[in-house]
C-alpha positions as CSV (number, residue, x, y, z in Angstrom):
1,X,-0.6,-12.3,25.1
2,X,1.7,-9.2,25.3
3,X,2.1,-7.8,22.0
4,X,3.5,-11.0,20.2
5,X,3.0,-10.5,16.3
6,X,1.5,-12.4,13.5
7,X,3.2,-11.3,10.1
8,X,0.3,-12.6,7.4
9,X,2.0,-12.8,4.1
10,X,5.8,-13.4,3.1
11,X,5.9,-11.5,0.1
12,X,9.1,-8.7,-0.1
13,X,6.7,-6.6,2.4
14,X,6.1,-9.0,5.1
15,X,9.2,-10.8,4.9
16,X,11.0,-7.1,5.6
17,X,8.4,-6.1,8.2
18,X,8.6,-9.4,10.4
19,X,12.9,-8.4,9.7
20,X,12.4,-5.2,11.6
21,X,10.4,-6.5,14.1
22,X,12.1,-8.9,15.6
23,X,15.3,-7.3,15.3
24,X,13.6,-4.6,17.3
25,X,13.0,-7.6,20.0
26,X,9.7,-8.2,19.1
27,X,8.1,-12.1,19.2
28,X,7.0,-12.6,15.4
29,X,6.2,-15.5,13.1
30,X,5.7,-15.0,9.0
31,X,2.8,-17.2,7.6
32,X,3.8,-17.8,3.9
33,X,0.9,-19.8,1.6
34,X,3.0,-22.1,-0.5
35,X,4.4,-24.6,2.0
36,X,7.7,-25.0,0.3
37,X,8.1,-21.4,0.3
38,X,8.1,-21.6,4.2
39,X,10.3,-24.8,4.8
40,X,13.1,-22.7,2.7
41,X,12.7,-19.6,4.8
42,X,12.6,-21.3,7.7
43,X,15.4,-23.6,6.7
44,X,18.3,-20.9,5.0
45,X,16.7,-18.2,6.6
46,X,16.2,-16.0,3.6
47,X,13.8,-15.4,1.3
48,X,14.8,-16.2,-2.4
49,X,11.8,-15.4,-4.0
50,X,10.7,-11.8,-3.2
51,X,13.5,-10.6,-1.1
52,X,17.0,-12.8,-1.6
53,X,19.3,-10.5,-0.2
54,X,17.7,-10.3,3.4
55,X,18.5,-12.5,6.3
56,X,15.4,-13.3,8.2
57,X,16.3,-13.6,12.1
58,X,16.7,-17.1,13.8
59,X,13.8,-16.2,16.1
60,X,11.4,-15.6,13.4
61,X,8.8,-18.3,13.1
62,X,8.0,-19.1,9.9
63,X,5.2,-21.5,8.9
64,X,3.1,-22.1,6.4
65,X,0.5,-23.4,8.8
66,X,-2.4,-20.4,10.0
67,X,-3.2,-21.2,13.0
68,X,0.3,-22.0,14.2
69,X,1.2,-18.4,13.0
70,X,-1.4,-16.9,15.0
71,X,-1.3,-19.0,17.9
72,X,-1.3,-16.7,21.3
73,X,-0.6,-13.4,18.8
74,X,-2.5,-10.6,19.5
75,X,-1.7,-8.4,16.8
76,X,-2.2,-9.5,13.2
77,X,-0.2,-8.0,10.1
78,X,-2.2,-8.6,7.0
79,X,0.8,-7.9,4.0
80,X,-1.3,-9.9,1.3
81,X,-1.7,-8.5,-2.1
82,X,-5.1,-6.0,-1.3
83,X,-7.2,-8.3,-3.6
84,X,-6.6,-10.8,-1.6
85,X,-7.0,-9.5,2.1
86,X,-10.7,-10.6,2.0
87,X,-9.8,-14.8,1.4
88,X,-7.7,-14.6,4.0
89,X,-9.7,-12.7,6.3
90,X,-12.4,-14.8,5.8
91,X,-10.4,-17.6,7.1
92,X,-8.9,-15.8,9.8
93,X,-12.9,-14.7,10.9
94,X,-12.9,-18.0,13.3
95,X,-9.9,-17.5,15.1
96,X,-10.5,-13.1,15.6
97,X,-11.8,-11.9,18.7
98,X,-12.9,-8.0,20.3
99,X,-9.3,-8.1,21.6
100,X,-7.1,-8.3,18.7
101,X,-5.3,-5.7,17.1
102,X,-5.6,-6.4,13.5
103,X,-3.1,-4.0,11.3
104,X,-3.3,-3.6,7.4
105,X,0.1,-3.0,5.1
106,X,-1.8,-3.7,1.8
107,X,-2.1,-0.4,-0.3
108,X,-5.7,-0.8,-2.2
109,X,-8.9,-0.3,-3.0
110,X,-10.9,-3.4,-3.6
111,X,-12.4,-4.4,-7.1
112,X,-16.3,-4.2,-6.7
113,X,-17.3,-3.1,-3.6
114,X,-14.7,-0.6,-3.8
115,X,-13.4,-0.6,-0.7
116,X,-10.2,0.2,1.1
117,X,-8.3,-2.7,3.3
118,X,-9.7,-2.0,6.9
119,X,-13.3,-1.6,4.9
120,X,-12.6,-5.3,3.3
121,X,-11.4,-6.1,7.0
122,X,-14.5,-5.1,9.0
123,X,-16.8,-7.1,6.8
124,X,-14.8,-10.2,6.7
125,X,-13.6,-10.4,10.3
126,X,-17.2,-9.0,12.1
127,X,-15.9,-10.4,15.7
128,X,-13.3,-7.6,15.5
129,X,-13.9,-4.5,17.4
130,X,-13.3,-1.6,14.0
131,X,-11.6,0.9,16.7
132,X,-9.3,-2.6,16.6
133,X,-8.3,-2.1,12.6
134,X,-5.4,-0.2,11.5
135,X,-2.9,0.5,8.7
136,X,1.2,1.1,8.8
137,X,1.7,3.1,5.6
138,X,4.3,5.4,4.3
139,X,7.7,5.8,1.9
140,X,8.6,2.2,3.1
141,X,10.2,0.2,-0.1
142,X,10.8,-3.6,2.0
143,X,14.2,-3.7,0.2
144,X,15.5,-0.6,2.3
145,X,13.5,-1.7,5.3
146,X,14.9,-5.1,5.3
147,X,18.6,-3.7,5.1
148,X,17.9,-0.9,8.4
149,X,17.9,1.9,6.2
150,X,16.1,4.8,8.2
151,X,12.7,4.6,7.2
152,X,9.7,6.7,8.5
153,X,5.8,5.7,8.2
154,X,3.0,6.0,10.0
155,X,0.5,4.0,11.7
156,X,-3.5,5.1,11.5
157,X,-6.2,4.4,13.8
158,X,-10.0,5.5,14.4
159,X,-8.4,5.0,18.2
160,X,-5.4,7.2,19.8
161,X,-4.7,4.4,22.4
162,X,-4.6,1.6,19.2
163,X,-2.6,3.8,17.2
164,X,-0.2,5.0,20.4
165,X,0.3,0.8,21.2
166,X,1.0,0.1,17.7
167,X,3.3,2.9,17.4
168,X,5.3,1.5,20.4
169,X,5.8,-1.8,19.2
170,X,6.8,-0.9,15.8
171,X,9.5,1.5,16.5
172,X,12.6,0.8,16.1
173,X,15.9,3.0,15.8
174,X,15.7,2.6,12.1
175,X,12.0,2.5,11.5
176,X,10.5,5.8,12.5
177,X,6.5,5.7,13.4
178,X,4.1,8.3,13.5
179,X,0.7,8.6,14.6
180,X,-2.7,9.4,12.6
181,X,-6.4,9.3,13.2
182,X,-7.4,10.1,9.8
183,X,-7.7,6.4,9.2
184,X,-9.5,7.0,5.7
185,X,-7.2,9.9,4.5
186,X,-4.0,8.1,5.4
187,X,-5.7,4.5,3.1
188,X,-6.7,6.9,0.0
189,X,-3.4,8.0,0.2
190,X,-1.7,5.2,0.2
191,X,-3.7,3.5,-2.4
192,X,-4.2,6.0,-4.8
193,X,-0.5,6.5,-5.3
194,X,0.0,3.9,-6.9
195,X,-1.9,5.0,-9.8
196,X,0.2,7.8,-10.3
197,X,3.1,6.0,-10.1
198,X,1.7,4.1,-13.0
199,X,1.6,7.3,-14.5
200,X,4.8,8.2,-13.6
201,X,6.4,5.3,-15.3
202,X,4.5,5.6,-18.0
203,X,5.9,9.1,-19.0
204,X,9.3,7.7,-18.3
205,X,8.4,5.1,-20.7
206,X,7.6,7.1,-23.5
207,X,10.5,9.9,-22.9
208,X,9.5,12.7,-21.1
209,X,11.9,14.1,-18.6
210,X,12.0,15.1,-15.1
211,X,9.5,18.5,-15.6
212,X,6.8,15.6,-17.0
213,X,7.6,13.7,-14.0
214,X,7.3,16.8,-11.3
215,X,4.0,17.8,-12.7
216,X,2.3,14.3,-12.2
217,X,3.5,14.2,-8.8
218,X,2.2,17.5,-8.1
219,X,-0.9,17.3,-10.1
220,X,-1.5,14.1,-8.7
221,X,-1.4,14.5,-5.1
222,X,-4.3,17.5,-5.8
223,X,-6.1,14.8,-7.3
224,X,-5.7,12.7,-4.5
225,X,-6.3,15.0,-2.2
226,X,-9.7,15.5,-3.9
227,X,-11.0,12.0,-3.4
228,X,-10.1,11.5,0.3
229,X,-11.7,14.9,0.9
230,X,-15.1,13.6,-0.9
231,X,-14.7,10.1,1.4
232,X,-14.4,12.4,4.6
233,X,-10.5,12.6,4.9
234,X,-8.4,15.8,6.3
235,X,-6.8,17.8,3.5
236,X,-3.1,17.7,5.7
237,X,-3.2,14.3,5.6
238,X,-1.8,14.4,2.0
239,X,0.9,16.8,3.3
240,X,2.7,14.2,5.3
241,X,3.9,10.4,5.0
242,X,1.2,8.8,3.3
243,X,0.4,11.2,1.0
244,X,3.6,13.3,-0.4
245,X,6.1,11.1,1.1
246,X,5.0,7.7,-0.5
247,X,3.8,9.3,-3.9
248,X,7.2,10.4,-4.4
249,X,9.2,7.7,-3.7
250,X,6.8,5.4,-5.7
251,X,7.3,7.6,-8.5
252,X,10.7,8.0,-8.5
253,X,12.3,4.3,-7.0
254,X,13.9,2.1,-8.8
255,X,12.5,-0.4,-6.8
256,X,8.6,0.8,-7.3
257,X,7.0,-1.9,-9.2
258,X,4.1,0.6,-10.2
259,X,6.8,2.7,-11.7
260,X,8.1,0.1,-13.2
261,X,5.1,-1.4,-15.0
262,X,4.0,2.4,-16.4
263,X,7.7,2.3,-17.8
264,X,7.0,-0.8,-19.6
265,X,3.9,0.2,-21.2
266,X,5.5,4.0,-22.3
267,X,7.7,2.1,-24.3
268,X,5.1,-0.7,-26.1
269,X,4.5,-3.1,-23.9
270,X,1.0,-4.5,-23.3
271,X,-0.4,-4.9,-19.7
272,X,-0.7,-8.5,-20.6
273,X,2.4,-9.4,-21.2
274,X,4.1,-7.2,-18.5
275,X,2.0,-9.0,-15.4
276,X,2.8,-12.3,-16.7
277,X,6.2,-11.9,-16.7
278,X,6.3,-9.8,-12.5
279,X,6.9,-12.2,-9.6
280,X,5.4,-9.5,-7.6
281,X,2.2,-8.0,-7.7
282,X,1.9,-4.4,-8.9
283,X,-1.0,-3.1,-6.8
284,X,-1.9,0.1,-8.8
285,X,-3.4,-1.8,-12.2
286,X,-6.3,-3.8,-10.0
287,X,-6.2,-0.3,-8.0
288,X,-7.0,1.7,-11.3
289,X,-9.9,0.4,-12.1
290,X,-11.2,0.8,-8.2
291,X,-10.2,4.0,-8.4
292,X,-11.9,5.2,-11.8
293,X,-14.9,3.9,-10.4
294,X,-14.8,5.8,-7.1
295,X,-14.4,9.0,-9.4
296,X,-17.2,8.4,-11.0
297,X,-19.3,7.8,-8.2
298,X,-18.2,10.5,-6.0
299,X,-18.3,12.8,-9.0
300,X,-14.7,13.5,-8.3
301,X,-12.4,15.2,-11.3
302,X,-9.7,12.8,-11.5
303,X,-7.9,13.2,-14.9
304,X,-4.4,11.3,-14.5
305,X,-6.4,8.3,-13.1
306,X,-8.9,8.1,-16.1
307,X,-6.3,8.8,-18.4
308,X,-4.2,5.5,-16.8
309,X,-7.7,3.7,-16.9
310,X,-7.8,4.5,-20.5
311,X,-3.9,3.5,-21.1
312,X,-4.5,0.1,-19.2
313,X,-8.1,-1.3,-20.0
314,X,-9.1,0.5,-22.9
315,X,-6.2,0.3,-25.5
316,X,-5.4,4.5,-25.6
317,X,-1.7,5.1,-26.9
318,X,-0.2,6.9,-24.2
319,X,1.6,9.8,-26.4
320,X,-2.7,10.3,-26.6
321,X,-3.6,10.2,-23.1
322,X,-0.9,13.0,-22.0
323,X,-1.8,15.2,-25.0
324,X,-5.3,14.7,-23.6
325,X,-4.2,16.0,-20.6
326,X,-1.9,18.8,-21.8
327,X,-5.0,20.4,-23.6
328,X,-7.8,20.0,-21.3
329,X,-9.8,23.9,-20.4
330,X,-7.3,26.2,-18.5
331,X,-7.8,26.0,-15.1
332,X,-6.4,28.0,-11.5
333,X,-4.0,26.0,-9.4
334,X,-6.4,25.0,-6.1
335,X,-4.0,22.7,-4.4
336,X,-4.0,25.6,-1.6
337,X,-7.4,26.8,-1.7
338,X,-9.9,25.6,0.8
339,X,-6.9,23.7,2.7
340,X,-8.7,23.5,6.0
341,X,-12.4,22.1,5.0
342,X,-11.3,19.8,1.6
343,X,-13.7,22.7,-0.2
């Protein structure tokens, strides 16, 4: 096995990411769940479901068959919806061994045991060495991806030589890779934005303008930025891709679905009626609720996220829950103070 890939999950995500790939030369196959879904990909070669527009390469296997998709592949994409990268961990458990490179591109925090992805992946997959795990994260909307727009992410490892090899094989001249080791910093990140690009929406929704907008961002990266530092993260972590870069564009894109749900329930909407209706899943409402709870139980101030818990699962108006926020105690910006040690 030389660096073939397995692409686990044919949402808009996976479908674009196994699109890069192989037209960077790389030997991929997609695994999609529904096996029609797979005999029309493989078939017309596109994806009509989550990503119509993108022509998936002729030497992309695509199969809704597991084992066939991970047959002699040594590194595994896991693209599943975060709530789900435990089932189908679990079922790849059998088949995992010490020497395969298994790489995360969910952005979550698991309900209940409130984990993050390569957390969820190290308790369902025990036969994998954890300095194995990974994540590629970043400002990455699959839409652009999928059509070689310049993209840049990064790739984070508790290993330099897993994260160096990974960074090598994903490269391409439009997909830009950099390197982390702050493995939990770069996951916080790139969960927890989703949240605020709830909250994002949500001010959108309701009518506020761009100086609403700029202040959640800002705001909400401090707030990040407090939780990875109380789960052992490095405050410049939240300075580069995964941090700033992805909370922006998920904030700001048209094609965020985050965004987009928060802009459905400023104007009225209820959560219910929103999901039903979304092909795709929205990671940041299952994320919320994670989230909340890891405030609470690191004792970490996170305003925005309550006041989207509050919006979502508790029935608060939102004109309520940003006048709550607007009026809590003065306070002194800190987003530079004790940049070094998260103090």
């Amino acid at each position: 096995m030389q660096d073939r890939i397995a692409v686990i999950g044919a949402g808009s995500w996976g479908t674009a990411l196994a699109i890069s790939f192989s037209l960077a030369g790389r030997d991929v196959s997609l695994w999609a769940r529904r096996p029609e879904a797979a005999r029309v990909m493989a078939e017309e070669r596109h994806n009509p479901t989550y990503l119509p527009e993108a022509v998936i390469p002729d030497g992309v296997l695509v199969t809704s068959n597991l084992g066939e998709a991970i047959e002699d592949r040594d590194v595994w994409v896991i693209a599943t919806p975060s709530q789900q990268v435990r089932a189908i961990a679990e079922r790849l458990s059998a088949a995992a061994s010490s020497s395969h490179l298994v790489v995360s591109v969910a952005k979550g925090i698991e309900n209940g045991t409130l984990l993050t992805t390569t957390g969820v992946l190290a308790e369902a997959m025990p036969s994998v060495d954890p300095t194995l795990l990974a994540v590629l994260y970043g400002p990455s909307h699959a839409e652009e991806v999928a059509s070689g727009h310049p993209t840049a992410v990064v790739v984070a490892s508790r290993s330099t030589d897993v994260s160096g090899r990974l960074q090598r094989l994903f490269m391409s001249p439009r997909l830009r890779v950099y390197e982390n080791d702050d493995l939990v910093g770069v996951e916080v990140a790139g969960s927890v934005k989703n949240v605020m690009a709830i909250a994002a929406g949500i001010s959108e929704g309701v009518g506020y303008g761009d100086n609403a907008k700029a202040a959640l961002i800002t705001r909400g990266i401090s707030e990040i930025r407090r939780l990875g530092c109380a789960m052992g993260a490095r405050p410049t972590t939240f300075s580069g891709l995964a941090g700033i870069g992805d909370l922006v564009v998920t904030c700001t894109s048209r094609h965020s679905r985050n965004r987009s749900v928060g802009v459905e329930i400023g104007k009225g909407r209820s959560l219910e009626e929103i999901v039903s209706r979304m092909s795709m899943v929205a990671e940041g409402v299952r994320t919320t609720e994670s989230v909340y709870q890891l405030a609470g139980r690191t004792g970490v101030e996170m305003p925005i996220t309550e006041a989207v818990y509050s919006i979502l699962f508790e029935g608060k108006a939102p004109r309520s829950a940003v006048h709550d926020l607007m009026t809590r105690a003065a306070k002194h910006e800190d987003w530079l103070y004790g940049s070094e040690d998260c103090s």
